[in-house]
MIPA-868028 format. One line per field, with one value per residue (C-alpha): residue number from 0; residue in one letter; x, y, z. Coordinates in steps of 0.5 Angstrom, whole numbers, plus 500, padded with zeros to 3 digits. Layout:
! residues N
i (NUM,...)
aa (a,...)
x (X,...)
y (Y,...)
z (Z,...)
! end
This chain:
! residues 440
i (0,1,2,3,4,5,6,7,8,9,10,11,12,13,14,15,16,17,18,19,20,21,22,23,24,25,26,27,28,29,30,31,32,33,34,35,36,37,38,39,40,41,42,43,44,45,46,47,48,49,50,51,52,53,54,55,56,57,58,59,60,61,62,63,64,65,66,67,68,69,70,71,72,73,74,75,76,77,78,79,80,81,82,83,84,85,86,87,88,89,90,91,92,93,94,95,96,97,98,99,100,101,102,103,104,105,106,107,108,109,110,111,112,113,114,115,116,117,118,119,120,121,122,123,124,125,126,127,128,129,130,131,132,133,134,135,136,137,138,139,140,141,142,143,144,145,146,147,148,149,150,151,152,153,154,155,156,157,158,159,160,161,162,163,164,165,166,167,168,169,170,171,172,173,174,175,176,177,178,179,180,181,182,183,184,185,186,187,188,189,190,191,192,193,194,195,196,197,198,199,200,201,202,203,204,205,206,207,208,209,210,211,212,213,214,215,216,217,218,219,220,221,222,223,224,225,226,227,228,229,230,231,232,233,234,235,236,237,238,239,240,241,242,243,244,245,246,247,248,249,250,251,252,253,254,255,256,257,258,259,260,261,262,263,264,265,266,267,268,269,270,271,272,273,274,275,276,277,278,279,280,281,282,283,284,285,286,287,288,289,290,291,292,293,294,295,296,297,298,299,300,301,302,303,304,305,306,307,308,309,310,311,312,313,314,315,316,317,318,319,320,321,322,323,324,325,326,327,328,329,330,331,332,333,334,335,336,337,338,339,340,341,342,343,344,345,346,347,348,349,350,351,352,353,354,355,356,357,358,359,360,361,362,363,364,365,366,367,368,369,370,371,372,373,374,375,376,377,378,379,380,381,382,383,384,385,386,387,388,389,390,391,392,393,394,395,396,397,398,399,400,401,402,403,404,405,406,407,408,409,410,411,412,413,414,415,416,417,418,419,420,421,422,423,424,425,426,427,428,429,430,431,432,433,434,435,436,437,438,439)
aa (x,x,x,x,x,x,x,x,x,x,x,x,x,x,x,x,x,x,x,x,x,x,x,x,x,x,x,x,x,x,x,x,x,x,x,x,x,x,x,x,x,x,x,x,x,x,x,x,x,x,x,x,x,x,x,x,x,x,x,x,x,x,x,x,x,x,x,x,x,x,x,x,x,x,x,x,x,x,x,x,x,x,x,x,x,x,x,x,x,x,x,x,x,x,x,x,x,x,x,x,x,x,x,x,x,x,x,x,x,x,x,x,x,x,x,x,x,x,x,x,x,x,x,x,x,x,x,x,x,x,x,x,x,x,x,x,x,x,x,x,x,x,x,x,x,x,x,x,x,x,x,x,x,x,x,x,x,x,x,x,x,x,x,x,x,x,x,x,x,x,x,x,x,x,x,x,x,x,x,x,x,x,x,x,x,x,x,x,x,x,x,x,x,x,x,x,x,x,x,x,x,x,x,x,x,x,x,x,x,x,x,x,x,x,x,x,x,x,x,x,x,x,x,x,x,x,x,x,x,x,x,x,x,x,x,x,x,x,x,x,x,x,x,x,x,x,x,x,x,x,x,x,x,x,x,x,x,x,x,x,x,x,x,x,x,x,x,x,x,x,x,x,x,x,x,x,x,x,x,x,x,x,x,x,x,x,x,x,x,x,x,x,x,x,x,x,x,x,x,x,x,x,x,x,x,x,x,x,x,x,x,x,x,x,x,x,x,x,x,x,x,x,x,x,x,x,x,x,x,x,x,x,x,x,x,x,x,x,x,x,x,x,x,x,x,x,x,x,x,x,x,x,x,x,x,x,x,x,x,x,x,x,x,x,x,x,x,x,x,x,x,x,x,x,x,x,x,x,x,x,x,x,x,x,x,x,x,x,x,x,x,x,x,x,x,x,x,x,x,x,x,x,x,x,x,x,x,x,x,x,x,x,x,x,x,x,x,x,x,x,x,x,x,x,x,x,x,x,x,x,x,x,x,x,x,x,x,x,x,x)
x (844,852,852,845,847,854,851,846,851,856,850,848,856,856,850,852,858,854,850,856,859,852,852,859,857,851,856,860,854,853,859,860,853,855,862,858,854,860,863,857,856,864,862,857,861,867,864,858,861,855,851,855,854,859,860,858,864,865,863,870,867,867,862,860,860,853,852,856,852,846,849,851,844,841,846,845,837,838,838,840,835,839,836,836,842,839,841,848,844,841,846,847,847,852,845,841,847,847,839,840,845,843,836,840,843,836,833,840,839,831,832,838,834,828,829,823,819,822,829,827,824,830,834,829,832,840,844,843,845,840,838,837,831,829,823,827,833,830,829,835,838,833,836,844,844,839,834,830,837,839,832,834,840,837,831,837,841,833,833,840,838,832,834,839,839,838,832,831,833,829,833,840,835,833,841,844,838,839,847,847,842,847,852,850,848,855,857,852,853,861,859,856,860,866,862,860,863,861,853,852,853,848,841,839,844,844,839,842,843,850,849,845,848,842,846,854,861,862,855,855,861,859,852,857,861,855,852,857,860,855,853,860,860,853,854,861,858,851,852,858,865,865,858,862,868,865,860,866,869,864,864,871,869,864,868,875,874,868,867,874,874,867,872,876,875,869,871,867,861,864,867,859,856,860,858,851,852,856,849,846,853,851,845,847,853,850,846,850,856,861,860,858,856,849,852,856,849,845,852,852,845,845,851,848,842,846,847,842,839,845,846,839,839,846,843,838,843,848,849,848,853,858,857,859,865,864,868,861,860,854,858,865,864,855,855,861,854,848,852,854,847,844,849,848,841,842,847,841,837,843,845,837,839,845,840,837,844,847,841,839,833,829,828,821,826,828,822,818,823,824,818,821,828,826,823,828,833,828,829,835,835,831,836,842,839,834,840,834,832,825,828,833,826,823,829,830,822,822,829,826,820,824,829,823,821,825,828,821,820,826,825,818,822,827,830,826,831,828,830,836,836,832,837,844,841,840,847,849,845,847,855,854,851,857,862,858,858,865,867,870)
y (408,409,402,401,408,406,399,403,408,402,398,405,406,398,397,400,395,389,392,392,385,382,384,381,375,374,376,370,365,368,366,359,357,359,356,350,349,350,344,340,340,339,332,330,331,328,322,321,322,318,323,329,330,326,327,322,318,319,312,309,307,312,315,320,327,327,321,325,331,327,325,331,333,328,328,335,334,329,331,328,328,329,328,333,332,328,332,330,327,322,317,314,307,305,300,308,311,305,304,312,310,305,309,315,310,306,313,315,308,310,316,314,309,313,320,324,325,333,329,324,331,333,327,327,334,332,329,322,317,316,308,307,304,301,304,311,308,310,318,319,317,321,327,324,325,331,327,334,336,329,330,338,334,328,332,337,331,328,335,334,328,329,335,331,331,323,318,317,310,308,303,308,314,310,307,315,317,313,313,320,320,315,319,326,322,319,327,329,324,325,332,332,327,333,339,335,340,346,345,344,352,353,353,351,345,343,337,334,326,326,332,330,323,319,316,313,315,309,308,314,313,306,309,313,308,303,309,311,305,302,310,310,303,304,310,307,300,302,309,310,312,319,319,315,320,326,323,322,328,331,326,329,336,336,333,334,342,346,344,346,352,354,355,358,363,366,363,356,360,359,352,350,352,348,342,345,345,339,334,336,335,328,327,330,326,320,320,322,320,326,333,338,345,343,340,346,350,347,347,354,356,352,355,361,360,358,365,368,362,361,367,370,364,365,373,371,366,370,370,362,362,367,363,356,360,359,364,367,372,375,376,377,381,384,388,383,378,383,385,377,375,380,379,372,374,378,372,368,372,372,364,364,367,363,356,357,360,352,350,346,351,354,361,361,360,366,369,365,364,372,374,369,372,379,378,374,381,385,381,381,390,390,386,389,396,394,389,387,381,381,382,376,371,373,372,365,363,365,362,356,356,360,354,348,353,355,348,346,352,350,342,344,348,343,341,335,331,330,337,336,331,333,340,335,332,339,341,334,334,342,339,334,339,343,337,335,342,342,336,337)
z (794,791,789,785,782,780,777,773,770,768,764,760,757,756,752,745,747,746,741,736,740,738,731,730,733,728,722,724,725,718,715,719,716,708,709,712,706,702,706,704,697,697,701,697,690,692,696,690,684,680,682,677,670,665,658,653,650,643,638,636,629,623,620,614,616,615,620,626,625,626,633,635,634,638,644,644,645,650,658,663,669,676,681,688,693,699,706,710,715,711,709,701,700,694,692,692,687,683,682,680,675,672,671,667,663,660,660,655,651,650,648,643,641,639,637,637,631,630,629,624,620,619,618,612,610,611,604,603,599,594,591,583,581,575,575,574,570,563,564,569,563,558,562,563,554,554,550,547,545,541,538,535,533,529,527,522,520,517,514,512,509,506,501,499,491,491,491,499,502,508,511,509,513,520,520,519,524,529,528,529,536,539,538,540,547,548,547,552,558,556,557,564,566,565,568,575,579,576,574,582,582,577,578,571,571,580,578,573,574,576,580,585,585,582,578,578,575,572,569,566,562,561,558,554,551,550,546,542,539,537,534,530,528,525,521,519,517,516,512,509,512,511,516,521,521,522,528,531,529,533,539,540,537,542,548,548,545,547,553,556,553,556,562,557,552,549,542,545,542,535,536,539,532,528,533,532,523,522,524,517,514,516,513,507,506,508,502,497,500,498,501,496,496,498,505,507,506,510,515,514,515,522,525,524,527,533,535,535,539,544,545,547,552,555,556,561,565,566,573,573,567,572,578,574,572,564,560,555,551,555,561,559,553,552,546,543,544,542,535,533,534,529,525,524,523,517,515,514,509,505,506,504,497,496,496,489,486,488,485,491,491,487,487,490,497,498,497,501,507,506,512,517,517,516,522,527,524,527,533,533,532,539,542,540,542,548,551,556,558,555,548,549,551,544,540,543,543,535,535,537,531,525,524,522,519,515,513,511,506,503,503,500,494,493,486,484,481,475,473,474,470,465,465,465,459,455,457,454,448,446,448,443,437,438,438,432,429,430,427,419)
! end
């Protein structure tokens, strides 16, 4: 009875002994089964490598920075399927891992190969070359020499040559016109061909040719060349030698002064007007052959239409013409562009009035073109006192019209020339009454 009590009390005091002891036991199991793993995936990697992620190597042949970007989005949509690792107990053979391999490579190739159709979308939206076609050669040349704005200048030499005090001659007409929009679209490709890096930045110029690169360089300053030459060659063969020299003038007027100083000084505003004024010159000169008070007239009157004109346009397109960082009036000095642009409104009335004193006009001109210039002034007034974008829209719309115009009111009340000549001959007859009354 002693030794059954005794072993019963021994068990009792070593339960919780055990207890701890089985605990501590299922704790190193525990860690002796997480440590296994780990020395199991340290085997699978070490001893398969071909089953690991490896990086794709980079192509040796260079390419464009848009080409690389490209790749860079297709390797990063490819994903390479790795397949579970099989249990320790299941041997690899070298022919199962080199069958993987090779799956994973055709699997690279395909996809490489054929991208999907979301890529090819946003290949279609990257910067690419663009192919010239003949097809589109004659408007992307149209734009390259601004066409309307060569239009504007042949049209004011027309007039130029039209109000001319001598008998019209057809053929002298079409050389001078067509002399004058050859220049005019040498000055305008030369132009864009300087101002490349700056009408990217502005939202009215980013599609121009050259821009967009619809069109080289060297084509563009060949197209120039080959319109130029011939330009000056015709004015100074075909015309006169006074006609090609102010074509050239203003080629170089335009080229090598004003578009400088666009990135310069706001006086490119006032260089620009001459470059507007001298195309009437020409017409006048190519029909006289000599420049007389009715040429500068008619170059005085078209560089003060300019102000009005340039100068409402350039106030809606002050942020494109801040972004290009060109020096105008509207950004850098706007009340300085509001008073020049009604003053030069105000100078047409006068200039108006000075035509029949040069007795280019008769005095019917100023009366007739009085309603006109009155209401591009007022215009002009709410411009300079409103200084908003809705007043500078209606002065360049009626700027657009007033200049045809006017121009055809004043070809309409022309001098003819047998008045004038009928007035040379009384002036010569009454001088020669008094020569005779002189006479002993």
């Amino acid at each position: 009875g002693l030794f059954v009590w005794h072993l019963k009390n021994t068990g009792i005091r070593q339960i919780p002994c055990q207890f701890v002891h089985l605990c501590r036991v299922a704790n190193d199991r525990l860690i002796t089964f997480q440590y296994f793993n780990f020395l199991k995936r340290m085997y699978v990697t070490q001893y398969n490598k071909d089953l690991s992620q490896r990086a794709k190597p980079k192509s040796d042949s260079v390419a464009s920075p848009f080409r690389e970007l490209q790749q860079l989005d297709q390797e990063k949509k490819v994903i390479h399927k790795i397949r579970p690792i099989s249990p320790v107990h299941q041997p690899l053979s070298e022919t199962s891992s080199r069958n993987e391999l090779r799956e994973i490579k055709s699997a690279a190739e395909t996809e490489d190969s054929g991208p999907p159709v979301r890529a090819e979308s946003k290949e279609d939206r990257q910067w690419k070359e663009m192919k010239l076609r003949l097809d589109d050669l004659p408007g992307i040349l149209a734009r390259l020499s601004k066409i309307k704005l060569t239009a504007l200048v042949v049209s004011t030499a027309s007039a130029g040559f039209a109000m001319a005090p001598v008998p019209f001659d057809l053929m002298c007409f079409l050389l001078a016109s067509l002399g004058t929009g050859l220049a005019s679209c040498a000055a305008n490709s030369i132009n864009q061909f300087f101002e490349v890096p700056f009408d990217s930045n502005m939202n009215r110029t980013k599609n121009r040719p050259l821009v967009r690169g619809q069109i080289s360089p060297l084509l563009a300053v060949c197209f120039a060349a080959s319109c130029g030459v011939p330009g000056i060659a015709l004015l100074t063969l075909g015309v006169n030698p006074l006609t090609g020299a102010l074509g050239a003038f203003n080629i170089f007027l335009y080229t090598c002064c004003y578009t400088p100083m666009k990135r310069m000084s706001i006086a490119n505003t006032w260089v620009g007007a001459v470059v507007g004024a001298i195309p009437p010159v020409m017409g006048w000169t190519a029909a006289t052959g000599s420049l007389d008070a009715g040429a500068l007239l008619l170059g005085g009157i078209l560089y003060s239409w300019q102000f009005p004109h340039f100068n409402a346009l350039s106030w809606g397109l002050r942020e494109d013409y801040s972004r290009g960082g060109y020096c105008m009036m509207s950004v850098t000095h706007p009340g300085l562009c509001r008073r020049v642009a009604l003053r030069h409104c105000l100078a047409l009335i006068g200039l108006s009035t000075v035509a029949p004193v040069l007795d280019i006009t008769t005095w019917t001109f100023p009366i007739i073109s009085l309603p006109i210039n009155l209401y591009i002034s007022y215009l002009g007034f709410q411009f300079y006192r409103d200084a908003d974008r809705s007043s500078s829209r209606k002065l360049f719309f009626c700027s657009l019209w007033h200049l045809p115009m006017l121009l055809l009111v004043m070809f309409t009340c022309k001098k003819s020339l047998l008045e004038k000549e009928d007035k040379g001959d009384l002036l010569g007859g009454n001088h020669g009454r008094a020569m005779e009354i002189t006479l002993p």
